[in-house]
GUKOL-702653 format. One record per residue: x negated, y, z of N, C-alpha, C, O, CB in turn. Coordinates in steps of 0.001 Angstrom, whole numbers, plus 500000, padded with zeros to 6 digits. Glycine has a CB too. Layout:
<recs>
XYZXYZXYZXYZXYZ;...
</recs>
This chain:
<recs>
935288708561596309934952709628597231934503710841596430933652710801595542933853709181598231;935212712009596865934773713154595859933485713593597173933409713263598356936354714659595324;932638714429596340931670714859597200931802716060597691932517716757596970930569714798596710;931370716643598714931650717899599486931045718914598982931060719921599689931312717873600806;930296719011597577929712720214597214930313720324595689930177719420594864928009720192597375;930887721361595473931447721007593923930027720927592999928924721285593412932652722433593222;930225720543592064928989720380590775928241719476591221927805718775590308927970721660590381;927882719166592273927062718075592913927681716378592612928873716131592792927087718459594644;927163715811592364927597714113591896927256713551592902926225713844593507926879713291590607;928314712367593362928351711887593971927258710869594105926910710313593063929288711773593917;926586710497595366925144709454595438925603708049594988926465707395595575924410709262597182;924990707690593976925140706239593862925443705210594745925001705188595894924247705873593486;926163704363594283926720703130595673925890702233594919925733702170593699928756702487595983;925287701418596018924893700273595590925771699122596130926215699103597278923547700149595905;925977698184595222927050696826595750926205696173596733924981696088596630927539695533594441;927302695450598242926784694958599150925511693951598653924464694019599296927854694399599874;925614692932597399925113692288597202923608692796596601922532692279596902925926691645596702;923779693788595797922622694171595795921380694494596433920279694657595908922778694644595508;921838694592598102920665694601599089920008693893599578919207694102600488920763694945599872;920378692458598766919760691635599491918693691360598706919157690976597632920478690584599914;916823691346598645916105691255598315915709689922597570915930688808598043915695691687599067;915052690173596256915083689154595466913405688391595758912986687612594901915484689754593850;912651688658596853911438688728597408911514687651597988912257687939598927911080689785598169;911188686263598126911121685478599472909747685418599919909583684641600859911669684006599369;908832685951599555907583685713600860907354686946602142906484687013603010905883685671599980;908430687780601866908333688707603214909607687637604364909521688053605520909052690878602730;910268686891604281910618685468605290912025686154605249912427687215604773909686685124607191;912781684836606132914175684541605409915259685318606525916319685922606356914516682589605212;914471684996607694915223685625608873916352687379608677917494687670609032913762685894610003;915633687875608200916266689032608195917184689031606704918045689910606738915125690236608379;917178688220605395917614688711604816919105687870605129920207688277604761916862688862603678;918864686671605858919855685834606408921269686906607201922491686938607056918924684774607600;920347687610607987921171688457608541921768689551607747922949689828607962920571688921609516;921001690307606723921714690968605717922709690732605043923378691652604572921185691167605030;923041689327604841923624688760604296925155688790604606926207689010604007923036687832604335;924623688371606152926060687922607469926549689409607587927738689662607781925439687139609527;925389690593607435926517691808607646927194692266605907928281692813605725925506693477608529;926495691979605130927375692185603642928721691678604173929619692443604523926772691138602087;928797690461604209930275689696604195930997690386605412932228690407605423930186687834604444;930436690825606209931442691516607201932046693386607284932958693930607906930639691198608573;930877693950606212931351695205606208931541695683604993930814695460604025930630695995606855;933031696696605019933544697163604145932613697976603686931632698253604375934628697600604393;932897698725601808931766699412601432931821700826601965930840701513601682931617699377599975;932321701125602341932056702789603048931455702234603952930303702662603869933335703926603629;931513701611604689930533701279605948929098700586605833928294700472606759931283700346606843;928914700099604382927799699357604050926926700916603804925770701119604174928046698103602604;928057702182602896927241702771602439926941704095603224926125704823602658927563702843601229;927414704527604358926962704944605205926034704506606135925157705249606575927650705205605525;926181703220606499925489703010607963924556701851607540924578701076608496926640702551609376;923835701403606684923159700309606044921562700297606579920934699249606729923292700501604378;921185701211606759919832701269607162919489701170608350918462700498608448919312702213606839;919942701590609460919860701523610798919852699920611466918898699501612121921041702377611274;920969699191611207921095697546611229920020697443610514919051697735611215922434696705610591;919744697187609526918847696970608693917335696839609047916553695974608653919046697835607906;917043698140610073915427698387610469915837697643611932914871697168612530914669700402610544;916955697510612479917382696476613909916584695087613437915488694745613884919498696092614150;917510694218612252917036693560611952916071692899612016915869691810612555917150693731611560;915115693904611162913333693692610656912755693766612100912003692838612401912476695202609440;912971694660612981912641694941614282912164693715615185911149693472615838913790695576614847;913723692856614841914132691717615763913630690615615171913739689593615849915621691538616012;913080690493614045912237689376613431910814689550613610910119688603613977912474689244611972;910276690825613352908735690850613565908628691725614767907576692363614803907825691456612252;909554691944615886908730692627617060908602694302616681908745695163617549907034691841617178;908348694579615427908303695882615379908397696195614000908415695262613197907187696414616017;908472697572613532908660697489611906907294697990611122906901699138610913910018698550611395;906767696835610798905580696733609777905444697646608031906221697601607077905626695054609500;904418698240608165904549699181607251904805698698605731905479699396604974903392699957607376;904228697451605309904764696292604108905655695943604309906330696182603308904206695136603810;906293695417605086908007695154605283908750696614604914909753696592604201908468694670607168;908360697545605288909606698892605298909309698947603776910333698852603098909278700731606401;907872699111602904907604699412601511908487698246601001909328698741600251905939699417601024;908640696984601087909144696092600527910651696196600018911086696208598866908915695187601299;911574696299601743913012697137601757913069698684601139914209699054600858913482697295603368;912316699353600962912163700512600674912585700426599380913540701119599031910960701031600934;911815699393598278911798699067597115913267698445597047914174698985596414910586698222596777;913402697320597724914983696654597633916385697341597179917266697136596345915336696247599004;916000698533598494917362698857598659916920700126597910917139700889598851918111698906600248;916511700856597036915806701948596361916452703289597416917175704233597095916255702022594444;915930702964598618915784704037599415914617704648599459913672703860599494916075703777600520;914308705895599472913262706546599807913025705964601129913891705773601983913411707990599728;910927705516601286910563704994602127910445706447602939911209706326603897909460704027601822;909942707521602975910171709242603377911029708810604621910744708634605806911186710488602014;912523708676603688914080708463604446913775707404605325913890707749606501915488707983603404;913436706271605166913414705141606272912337705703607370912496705436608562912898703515605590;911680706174607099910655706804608471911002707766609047910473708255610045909328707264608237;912311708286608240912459709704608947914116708638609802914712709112610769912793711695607426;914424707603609318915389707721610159914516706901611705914635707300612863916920706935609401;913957706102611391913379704595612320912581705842613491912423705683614701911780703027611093;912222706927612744910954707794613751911840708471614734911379708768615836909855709167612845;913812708899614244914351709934615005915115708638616498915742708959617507915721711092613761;914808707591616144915234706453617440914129705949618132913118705441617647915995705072616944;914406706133619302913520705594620585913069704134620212911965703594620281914470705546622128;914597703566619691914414702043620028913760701586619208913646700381619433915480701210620132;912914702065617795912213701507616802910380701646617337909905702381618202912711702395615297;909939701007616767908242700666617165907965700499615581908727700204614659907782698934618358;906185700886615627905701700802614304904620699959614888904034699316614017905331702208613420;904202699777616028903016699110616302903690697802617133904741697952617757901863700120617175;902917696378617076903479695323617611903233695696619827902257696196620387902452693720616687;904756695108620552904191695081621617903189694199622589903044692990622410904944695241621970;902828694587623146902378693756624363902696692691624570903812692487624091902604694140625376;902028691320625367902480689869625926903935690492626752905068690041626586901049688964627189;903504691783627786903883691710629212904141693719628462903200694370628007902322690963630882;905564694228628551905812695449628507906240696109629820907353696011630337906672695584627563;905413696649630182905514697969631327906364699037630906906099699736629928904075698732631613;907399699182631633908033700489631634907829701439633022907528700744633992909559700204631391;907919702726633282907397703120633975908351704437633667908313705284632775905983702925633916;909326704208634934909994705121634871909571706593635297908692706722636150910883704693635402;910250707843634654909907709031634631911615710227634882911643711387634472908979709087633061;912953709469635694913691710355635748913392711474637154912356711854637697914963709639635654;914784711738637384914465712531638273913820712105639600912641712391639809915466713124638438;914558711422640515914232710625641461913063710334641555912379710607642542914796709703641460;912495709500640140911154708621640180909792710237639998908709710272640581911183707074638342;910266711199639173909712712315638925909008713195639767907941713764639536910453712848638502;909955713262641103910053714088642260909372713015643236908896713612644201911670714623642657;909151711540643315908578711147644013907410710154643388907283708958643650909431710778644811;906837710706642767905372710306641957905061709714640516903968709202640273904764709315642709;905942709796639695905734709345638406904508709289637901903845708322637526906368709979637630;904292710343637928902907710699637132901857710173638004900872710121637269902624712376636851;901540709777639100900844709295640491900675707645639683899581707113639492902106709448642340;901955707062639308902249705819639083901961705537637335901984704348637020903801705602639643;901750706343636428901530706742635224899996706362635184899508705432634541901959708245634966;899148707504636215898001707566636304897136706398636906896006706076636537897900708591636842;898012705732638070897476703975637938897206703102637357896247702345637506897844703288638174;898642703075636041898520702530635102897481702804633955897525702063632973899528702559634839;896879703455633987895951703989633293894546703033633583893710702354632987895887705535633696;894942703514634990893488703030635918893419701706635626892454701187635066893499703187637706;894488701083636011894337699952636064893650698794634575892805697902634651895638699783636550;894519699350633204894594698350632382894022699470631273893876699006630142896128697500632230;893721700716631428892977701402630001893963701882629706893930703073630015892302700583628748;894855701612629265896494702016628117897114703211628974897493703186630145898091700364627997;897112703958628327898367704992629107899570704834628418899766703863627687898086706716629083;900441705776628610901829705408628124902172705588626931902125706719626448902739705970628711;902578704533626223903169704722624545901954703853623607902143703713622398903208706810623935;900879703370624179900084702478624011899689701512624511899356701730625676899493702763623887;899467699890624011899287698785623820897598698600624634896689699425624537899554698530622202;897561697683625180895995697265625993895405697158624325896093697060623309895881695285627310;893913697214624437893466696486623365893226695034623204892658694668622175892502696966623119;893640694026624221893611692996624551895310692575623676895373691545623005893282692951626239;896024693110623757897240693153623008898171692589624158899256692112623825897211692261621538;897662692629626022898406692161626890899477692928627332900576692402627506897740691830627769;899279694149627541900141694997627910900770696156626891900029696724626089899537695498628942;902090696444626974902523698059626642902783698585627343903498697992628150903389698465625963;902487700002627652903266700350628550904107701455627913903731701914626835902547700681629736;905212701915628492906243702920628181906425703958629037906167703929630240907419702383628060;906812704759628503907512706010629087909480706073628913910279705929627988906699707425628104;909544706323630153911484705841630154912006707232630977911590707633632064912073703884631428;912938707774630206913958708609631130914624708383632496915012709228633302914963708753630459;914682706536632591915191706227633971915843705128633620916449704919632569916075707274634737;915625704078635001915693702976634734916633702505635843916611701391636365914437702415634568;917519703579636147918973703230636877918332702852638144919221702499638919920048701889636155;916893702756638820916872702285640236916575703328641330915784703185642262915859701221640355;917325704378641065916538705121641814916179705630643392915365706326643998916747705835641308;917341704806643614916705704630645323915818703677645283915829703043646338917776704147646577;914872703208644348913259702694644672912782703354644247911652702943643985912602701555644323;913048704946643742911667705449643619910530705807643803910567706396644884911578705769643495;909272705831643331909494705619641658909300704051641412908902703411642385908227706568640614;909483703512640482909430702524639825909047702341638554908885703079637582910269702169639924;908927701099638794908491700417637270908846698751636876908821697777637628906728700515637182;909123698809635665909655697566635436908702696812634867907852697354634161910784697570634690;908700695822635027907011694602633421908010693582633612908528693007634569904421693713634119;908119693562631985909041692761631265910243692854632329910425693938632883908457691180630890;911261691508632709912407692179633156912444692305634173913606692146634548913402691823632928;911556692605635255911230692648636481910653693824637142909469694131637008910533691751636611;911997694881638288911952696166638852911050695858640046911299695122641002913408696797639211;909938696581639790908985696952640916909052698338641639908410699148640970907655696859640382;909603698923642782909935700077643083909529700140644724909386699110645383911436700310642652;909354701585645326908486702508645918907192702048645811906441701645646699908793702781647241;907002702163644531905707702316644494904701703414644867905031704562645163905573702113643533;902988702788644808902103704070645194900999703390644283901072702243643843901670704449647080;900210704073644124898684703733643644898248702134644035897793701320643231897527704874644495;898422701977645006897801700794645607898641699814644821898135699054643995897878700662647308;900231699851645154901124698581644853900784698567643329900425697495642842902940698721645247;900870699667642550900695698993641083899593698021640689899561697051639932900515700037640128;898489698765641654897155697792640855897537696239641578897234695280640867895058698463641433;898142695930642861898723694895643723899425694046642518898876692996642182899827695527645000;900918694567641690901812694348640793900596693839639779900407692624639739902841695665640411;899724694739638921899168694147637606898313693004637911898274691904637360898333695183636770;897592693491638950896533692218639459897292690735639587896816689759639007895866692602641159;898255690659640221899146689281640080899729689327638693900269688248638448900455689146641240;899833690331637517900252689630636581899303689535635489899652689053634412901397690067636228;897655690132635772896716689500635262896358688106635598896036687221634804895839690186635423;896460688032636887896326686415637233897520685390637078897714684413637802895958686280638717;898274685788636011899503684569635969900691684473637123901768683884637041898737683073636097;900246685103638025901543685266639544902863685337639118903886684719639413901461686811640565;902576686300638303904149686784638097904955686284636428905928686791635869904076688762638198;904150685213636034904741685100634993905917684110635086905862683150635855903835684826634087;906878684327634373907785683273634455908931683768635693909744682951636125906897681808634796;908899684791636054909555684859637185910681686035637067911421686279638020908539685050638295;
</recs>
């Protein structure tokens, strides 16, 4: 590959095999999977798109991406750790803090917007301490903030874990958490 800036040298490739970490006490799960995508992707594709799978991965083994795990891969794959935070920080779907037993989403599109979001935001508050984008200190709940959660003729709504709770008001949420402080709704 010639590079797109003349005088400029091309970025080092590292071989698929080289990413796989010579570390075994950060655990096996993820490098297992590193592994399964080496053997499946060609090297332009290892060396473009390697990091993103990569922080999926770590994600999907510990729940969220731990700041010794990213220094660890950081070191592995001699990526700037800078670069791994700047990519993991520009996606929704990455977490730096572990979630909740029970994750609250709490939708905020239009529909749910125009008929009380913030009404249903501010319950959640009431109810469990945590507002949105933070964890109970009990470590029971997360709750979230969502663009929309496709239900919107129940608006507004809210989902805990995979379960749509919609026209809601003040009352029904604390109704909703109260049964899933008391075990009601687990399992269901």
């Amino acid at each position: 590959m010639v590079s797109s800036f003349p005088g400029t040298p091309e970025p080092p490739f590292y071989h698929p095999l080289s990413l796989v970490p010579s570390r075994t006490t950060t655990g096996t799960g993820l490098f297992e999977q590193v592994r399964k995508m080496q053997s499946s992707m060609d090297e332009q594709t290892m060396r473009n798109s390697r990091l993103i799978p990569l922080l999926q991965a770590m994600q999907e083994e510990c729940g969220y991406l731990p700041a010794d795990r990213l220094k660890v891969l950081s070191e592995e794959l001699g990526v700037p750790l800078s670069r791994m935070y700047g990519v993991a920080t520009f996606y929704t779907q990455f977490r730096f803090e572990p979630l909740g037993r029970h994750l609250v989403r709490v939708c905020h599109g239009t529909a749910c917007h125009v008929n009380g979001a913030m009404q249903i935001a501010d319950a959640m508050t009431d109810c469990l301490g945590t507002k949105e984008g933070e964890t109970s200190k009990d470590g029971e709940f997360t709750v979230e903030r969502v663009a929309c959660l496709g239900c919107c003729s129940l608006s507004p709504v809210m989902m805990v874990d995979d379960r749509v709770h919609g026209k809601l008001d003040k009352e029904k949420v604390k109704e909703v958490i109260g049964k899933l402080m008391r075990g009601e709704l687990d399992g269901q």
